[in-house]
N, C-alpha and C positions, 0 to 999 in steps of 0.2 A: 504494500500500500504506500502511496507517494504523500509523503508528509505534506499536510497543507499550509506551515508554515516552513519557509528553510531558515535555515542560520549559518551563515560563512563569515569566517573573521579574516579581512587584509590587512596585516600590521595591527593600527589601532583602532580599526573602523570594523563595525559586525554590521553587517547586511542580512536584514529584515524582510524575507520575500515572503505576498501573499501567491498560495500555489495553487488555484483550486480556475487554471483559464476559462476550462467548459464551462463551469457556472457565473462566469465575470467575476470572479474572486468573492462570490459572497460569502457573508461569517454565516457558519452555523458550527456545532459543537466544537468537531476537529478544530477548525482555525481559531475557534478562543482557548482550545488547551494547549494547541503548541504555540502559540502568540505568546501564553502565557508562561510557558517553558523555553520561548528564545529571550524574554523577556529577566527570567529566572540567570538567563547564561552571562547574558550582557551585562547585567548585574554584577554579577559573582565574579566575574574575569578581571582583574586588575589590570590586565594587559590590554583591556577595550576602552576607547575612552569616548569614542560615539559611535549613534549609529545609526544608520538610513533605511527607513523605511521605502522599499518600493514593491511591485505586482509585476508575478509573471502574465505578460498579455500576448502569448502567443499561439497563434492560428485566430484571432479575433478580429473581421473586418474593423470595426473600430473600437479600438481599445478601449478597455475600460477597466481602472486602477481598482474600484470596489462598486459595485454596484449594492453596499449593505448587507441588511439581514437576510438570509435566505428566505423568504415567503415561504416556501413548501415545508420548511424544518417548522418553521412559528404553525402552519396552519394545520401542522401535522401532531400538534400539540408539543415540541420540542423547542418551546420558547425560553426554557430556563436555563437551556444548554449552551445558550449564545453566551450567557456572561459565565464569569467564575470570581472566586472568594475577591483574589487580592485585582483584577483588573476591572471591573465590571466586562460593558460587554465587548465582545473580541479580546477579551482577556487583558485589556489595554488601556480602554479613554481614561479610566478614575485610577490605572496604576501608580502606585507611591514610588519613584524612582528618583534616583538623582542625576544622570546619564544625560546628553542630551540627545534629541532624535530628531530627526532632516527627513521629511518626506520627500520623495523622488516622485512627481506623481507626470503620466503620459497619459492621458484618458480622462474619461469619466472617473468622477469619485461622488458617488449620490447616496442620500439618505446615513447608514451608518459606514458608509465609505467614507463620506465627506467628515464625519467625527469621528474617524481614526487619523485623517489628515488632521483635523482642527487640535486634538490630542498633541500633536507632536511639537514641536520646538521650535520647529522654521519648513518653509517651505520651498521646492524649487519644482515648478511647473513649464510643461509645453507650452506653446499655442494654440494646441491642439487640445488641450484639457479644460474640464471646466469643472462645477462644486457646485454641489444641489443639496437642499432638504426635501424630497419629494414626498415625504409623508403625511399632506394632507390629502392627499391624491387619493391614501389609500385609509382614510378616516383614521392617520395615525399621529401622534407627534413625534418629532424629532428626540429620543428619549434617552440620548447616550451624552449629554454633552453639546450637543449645537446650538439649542435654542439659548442658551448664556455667553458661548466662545464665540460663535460667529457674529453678534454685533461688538463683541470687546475688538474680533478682527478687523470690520469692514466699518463697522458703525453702525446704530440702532436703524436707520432708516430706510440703509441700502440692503441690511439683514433682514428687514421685515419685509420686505418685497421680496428676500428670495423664499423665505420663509409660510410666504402668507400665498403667495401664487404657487409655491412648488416647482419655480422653473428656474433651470440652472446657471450659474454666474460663473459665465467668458472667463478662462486666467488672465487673461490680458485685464479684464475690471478689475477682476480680484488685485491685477498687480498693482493697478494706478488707486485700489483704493489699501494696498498695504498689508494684505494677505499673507502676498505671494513674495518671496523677499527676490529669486531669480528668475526670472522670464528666457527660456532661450526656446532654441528649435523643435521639430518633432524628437526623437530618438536619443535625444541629449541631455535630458533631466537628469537620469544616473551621473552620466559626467561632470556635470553641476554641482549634484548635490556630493560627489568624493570632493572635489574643488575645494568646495567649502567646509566640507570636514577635516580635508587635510588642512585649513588654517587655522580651526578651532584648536585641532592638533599642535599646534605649536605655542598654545596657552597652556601657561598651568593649569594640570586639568583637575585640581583640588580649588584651586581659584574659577576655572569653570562653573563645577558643580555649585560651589556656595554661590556664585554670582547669582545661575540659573535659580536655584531656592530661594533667592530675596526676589527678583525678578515676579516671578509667579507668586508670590505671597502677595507682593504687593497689588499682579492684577487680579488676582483670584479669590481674593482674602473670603468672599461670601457665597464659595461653592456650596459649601456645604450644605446649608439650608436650599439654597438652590439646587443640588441633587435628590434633597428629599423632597421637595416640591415637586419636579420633574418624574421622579419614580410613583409616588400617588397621582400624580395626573394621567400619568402611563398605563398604569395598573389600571385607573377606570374605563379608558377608551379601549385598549385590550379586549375585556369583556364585554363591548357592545357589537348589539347586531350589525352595525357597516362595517366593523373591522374584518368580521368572516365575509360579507360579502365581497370588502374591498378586495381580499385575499384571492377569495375564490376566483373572482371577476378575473384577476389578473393572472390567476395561473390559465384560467378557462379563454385568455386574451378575447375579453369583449368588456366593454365599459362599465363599470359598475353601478349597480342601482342605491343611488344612498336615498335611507330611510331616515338620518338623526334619530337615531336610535338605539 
């Protein structure tokens, strides 16, 4: 069975691939327990000092870096498989690390694709990619993390327009609104984001780490309650009648019938 997360270490840098192409990398179980165990490594290795998240996108006419949750694991009643203890879901967005991590993103990254990129530390995107919350689409919320990171990103009002329409935002906005920290070509996000690791790399990387910790304290300071906001608001829509329709609708590819209900 082919790991659906991999983990390779060059020098100082561990590379974070999502493996699962045929399904557009979405999370279900597998990817938030080995997420969770490359995440365990990267950690524990003295010898790592960051690390880059990117997706395997090959044989995929258009790439796509996460397309989220798997719908068919959630519909299939395997919703609680997606998170674990120490990361929430994809074994990642609410992980407690001190490391930092560099998305490499070439594609699509939607719904909890898009907060696994919002999760990380910095970003470097194609032209070719873009960042969505799609889940009012599918009578869901954003419930890993987006609906608080992405206006602390973009800002409240360029957030709530992707947020409230469910349609996805160009890296090219995302760059000129401060997202996105590298903008380059199709196929060169990886090389981007080693670029940029190998300069982190030449920082103390115990001056890193404390840096990155006051950094995020100071813009996160009131996650907390806002995760538990976020998980009871989750929790209730969960169990409404549109979220199985939305599900269903969308495996069944035909529009879904919302009832508010």
């Amino acid at each position: 069975m082919t790991d659906a997360v991999l983990y390779e270490v060059q020098g100082k840098i561990a590379y974070l691939t999502l493996n699962r192409p045929d399904a557009r990398n979405a999370v279900n179980g597998d990817v938030a327990q080995a997420m969770e165990r490359a995440i365990d490594q990267l950690e524990s290795d003295p010898a790592v000092w960051v690390g880059i998240l990117r997706a395997n996108t090959s044989g995929q006419e258009r790439p796509v870096f996460c397309a989220g949750a798997d719908l068919k694991a959630i519909n299939s009643g395997q919703a609680g498989a997606l998170n674990t203890s120490k990361g929430g879901f994809g074994g990642f967005v609410y992980r407690d690390r001190k490391k930092p991590i560099i998305a490499a993103v070439d594609g699509l990254a939607t719904a909890g694709g898009c907060e696994l990129v919002l999760a990380c530390d910095m970003l470097v995107a194609t032209t070719r990619s873009a960042f969505g919350l799609a889940e009012v689409m599918r009578n869901l919320i954003a419930g890993a993390g987006g609906l608080f990171r992405l206006p602390r990103a973009i800002g409240k009002n360029a957030a709530m327009e992707v947020i409230l329409t469910g349609q996805p935002l160009p890296a090219q906005r995302a760059y000129e609104l401060g997202m996105v920290n590298h903008l380059v070509e199709p196929g060169k996000a990886e090389e981007a984001a080693l670029a940029l690791a190998e300069r982190i790399c030449l920082a103390a990387p115990l001056a890193v780490w404390a840096s990155r910790k006051i950094v995020l304290a100071a813009a996160y300071e009131s996650d907390e309650v806002l995760i538990d906001m976020t998980n009871k608001e989750f929790g209730a829509i969960l169990g409404s009648e549109d979220t199985k329709e939305g599900l269903t609708a969308f495996i069944e590819k035909r529009p879904p019938n919302w009832q508010g209900r």
